[in-house]
C-alpha positions as CSV (number, residue, x, y, z in Angstrom):
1,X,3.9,-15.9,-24.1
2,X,6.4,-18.5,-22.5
3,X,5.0,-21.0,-20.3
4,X,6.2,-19.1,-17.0
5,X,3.9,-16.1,-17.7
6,X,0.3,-15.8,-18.2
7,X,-1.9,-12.5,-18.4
8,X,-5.0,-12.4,-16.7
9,X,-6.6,-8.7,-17.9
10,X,-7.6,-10.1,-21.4
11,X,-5.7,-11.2,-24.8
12,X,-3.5,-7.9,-25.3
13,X,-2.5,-5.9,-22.7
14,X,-4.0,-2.7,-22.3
15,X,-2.3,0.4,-24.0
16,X,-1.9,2.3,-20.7
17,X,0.4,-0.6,-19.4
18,X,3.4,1.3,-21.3
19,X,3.2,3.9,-18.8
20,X,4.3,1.1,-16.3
21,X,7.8,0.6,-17.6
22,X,9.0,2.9,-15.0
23,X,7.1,2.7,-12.0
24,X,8.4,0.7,-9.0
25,X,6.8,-2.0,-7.8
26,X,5.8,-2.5,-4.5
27,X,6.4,-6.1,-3.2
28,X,4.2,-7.5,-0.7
29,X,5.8,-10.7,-0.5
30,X,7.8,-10.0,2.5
31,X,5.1,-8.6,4.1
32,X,2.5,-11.6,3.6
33,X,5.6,-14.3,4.8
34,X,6.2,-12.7,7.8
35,X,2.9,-12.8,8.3
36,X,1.4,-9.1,8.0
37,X,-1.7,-8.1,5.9
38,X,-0.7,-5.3,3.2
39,X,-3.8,-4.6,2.7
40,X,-4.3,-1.3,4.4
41,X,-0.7,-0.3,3.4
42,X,-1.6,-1.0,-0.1
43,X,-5.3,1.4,0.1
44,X,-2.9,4.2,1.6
45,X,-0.8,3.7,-1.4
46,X,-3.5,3.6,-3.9
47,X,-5.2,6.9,-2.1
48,X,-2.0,8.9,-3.4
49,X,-2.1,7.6,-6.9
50,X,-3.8,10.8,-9.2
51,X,-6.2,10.5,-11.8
52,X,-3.7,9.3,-14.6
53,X,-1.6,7.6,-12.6
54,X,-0.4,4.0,-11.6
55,X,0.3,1.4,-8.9
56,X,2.1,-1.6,-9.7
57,X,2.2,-4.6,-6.7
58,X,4.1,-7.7,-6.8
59,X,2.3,-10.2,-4.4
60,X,2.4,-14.0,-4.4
61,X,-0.8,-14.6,-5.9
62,X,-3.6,-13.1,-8.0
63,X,-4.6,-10.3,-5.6
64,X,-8.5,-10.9,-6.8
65,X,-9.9,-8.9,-3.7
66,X,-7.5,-6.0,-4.0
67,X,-8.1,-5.7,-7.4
68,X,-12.1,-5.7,-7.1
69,X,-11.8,-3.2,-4.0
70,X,-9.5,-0.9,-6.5
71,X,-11.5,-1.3,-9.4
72,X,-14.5,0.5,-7.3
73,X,-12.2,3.4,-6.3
74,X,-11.9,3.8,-10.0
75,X,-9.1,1.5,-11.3
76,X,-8.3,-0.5,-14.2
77,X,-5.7,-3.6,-13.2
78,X,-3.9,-6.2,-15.2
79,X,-1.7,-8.7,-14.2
80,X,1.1,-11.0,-14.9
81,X,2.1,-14.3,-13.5
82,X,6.1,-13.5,-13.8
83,X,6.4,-17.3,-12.0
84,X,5.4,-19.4,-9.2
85,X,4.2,-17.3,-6.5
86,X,4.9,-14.3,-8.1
87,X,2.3,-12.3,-10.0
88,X,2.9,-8.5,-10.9
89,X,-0.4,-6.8,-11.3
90,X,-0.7,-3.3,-12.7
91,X,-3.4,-0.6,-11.7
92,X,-4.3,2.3,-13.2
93,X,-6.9,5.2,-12.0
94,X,-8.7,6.2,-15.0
95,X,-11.9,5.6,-13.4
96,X,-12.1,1.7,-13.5
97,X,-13.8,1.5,-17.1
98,X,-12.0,-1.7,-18.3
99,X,-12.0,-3.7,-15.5
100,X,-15.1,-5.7,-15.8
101,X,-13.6,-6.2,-19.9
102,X,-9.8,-6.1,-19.1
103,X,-10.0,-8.8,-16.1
104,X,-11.9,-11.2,-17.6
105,X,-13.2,-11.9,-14.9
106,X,-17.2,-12.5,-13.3
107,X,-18.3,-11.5,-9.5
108,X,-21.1,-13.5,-7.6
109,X,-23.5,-12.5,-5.8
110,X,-21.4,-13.2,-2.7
111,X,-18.6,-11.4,-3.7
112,X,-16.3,-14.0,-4.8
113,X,-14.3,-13.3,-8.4
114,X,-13.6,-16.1,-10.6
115,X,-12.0,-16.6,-14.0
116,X,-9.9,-18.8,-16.6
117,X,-6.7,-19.7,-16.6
118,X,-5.3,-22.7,-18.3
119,X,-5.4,-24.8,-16.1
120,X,-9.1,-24.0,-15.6
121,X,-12.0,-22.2,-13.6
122,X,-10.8,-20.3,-10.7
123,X,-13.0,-19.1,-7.4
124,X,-11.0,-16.7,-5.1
125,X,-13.3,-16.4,-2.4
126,X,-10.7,-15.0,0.1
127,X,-12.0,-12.1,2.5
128,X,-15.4,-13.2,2.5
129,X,-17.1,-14.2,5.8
130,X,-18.9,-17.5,6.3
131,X,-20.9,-18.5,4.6
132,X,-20.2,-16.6,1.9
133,X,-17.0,-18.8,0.1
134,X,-19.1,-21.8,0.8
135,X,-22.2,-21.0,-1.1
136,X,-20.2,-19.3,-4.0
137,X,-18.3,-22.2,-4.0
138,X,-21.6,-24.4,-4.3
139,X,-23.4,-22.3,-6.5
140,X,-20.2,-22.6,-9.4
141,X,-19.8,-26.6,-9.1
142,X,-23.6,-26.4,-9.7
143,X,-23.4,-24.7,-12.9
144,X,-20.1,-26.6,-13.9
145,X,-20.5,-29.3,-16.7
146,X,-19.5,-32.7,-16.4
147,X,-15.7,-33.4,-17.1
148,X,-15.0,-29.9,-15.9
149,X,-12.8,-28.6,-12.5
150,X,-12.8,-25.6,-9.9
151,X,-9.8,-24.5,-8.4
152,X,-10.5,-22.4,-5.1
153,X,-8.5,-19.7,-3.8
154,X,-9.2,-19.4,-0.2
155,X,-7.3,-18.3,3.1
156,X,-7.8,-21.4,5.0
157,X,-8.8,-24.9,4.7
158,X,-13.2,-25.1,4.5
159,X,-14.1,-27.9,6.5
160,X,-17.3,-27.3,6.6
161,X,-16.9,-27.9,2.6
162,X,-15.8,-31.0,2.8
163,X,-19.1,-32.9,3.5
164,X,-20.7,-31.0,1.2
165,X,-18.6,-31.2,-1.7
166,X,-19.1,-35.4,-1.3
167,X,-22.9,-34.8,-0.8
168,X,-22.8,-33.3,-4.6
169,X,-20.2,-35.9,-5.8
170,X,-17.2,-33.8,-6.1
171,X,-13.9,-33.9,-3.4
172,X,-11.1,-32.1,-3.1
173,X,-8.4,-33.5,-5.6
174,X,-5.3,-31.2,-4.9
175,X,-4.3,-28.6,-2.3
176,X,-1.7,-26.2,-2.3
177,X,-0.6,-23.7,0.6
178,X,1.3,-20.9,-0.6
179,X,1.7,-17.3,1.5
180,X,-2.3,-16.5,2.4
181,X,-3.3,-18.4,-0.4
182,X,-4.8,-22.2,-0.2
183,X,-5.4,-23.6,-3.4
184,X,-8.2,-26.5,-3.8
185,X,-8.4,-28.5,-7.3
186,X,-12.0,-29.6,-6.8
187,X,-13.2,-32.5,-9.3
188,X,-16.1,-35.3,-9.6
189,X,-15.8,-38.1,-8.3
190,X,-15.4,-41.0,-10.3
């Protein structure tokens, strides 16, 4: 693939993702810059998708929440990062049996989702309530060997992070704000 795109939902795409050529997206973008949460609107949408059928969403960033809250309502999901804030992510209801294979992707015990992209580990623990992003945070830099990164998805700055993220010899490297999405490059210290 080109260096603007990258899959998250495994090396090959999943056959059903032909049946997506047609279907519409919907675009959340707007929505989230303005300042509105799709999140309900996108759960109605999904409750009138039949057995067979798809959803496709075009949102700013890897919707990791929406796609763990859809994959226990029964769906399967891929996405695509078409560019910089844009990621199209395909759903399809065929009783969620790929999704743990297809997403490539591992759930804590808190909730939060992470997986690999190339540019490293990812967390996402948006939508979790304190102090859930901060120990799933914790817990993956304690596992992570030496020379390696974490980038956190989150959906606002963890100050109460900070002092423990120099207590374990780690600080905040990088941070980027897009649309309901902060993004922390978290790395050792010297």
């Amino acid at each position: 693939m080109g260096d603007s795109i990258s899959d998250i939902g495994g090396d090959d795409p999943p056959a059903w993702l032909a049946l997506a050529a047609s279907a519409e997206p919907l675009d959340v973008r707007p929505l989230l810059a303005g300042g509105e949460d799709p999140f309900s609107a996108l759960l109605e949408r999904a409750d009138k998708v039949e057995f067979g059928g798809l959803l496709v969403v075009d949102a700013p960033f890897n919707p990791a929440p929406l796609r763990r809250v859809l994959a226990a309502r029964g769906f399967s999901s891929y996405g695509r990062r078409i560019g910089l804030g844009h990621w199209r992510v395909y759903f399809h209801l065929d009783g969620g049996q790929d999704w743990e294979r297809t997403a490539e992707s591992d759930v804590s015990p808190e909730g939060a989702m992470s997986w690999r992209e190339e540019d490293g580990l990812h967390i996402d623990v948006r939508r979790l309530t304190p102090p859930q992003p901060m120990l799933a945070i914790l817990r993956i830099l304690d596992s992570l060997p030496a020379g390696k990164g974490l980038v956190v998805h989150h959906d606002r700055m963890p100050q109460l992070l900070i002092p423990e993220l120099a207590e374990r010899g780690w600080c905040i490297a990088r941070v980027s704000e897009e649309m309901a999405n902060i993004q922390l490059w978290l790395e050792r210290v010297g």
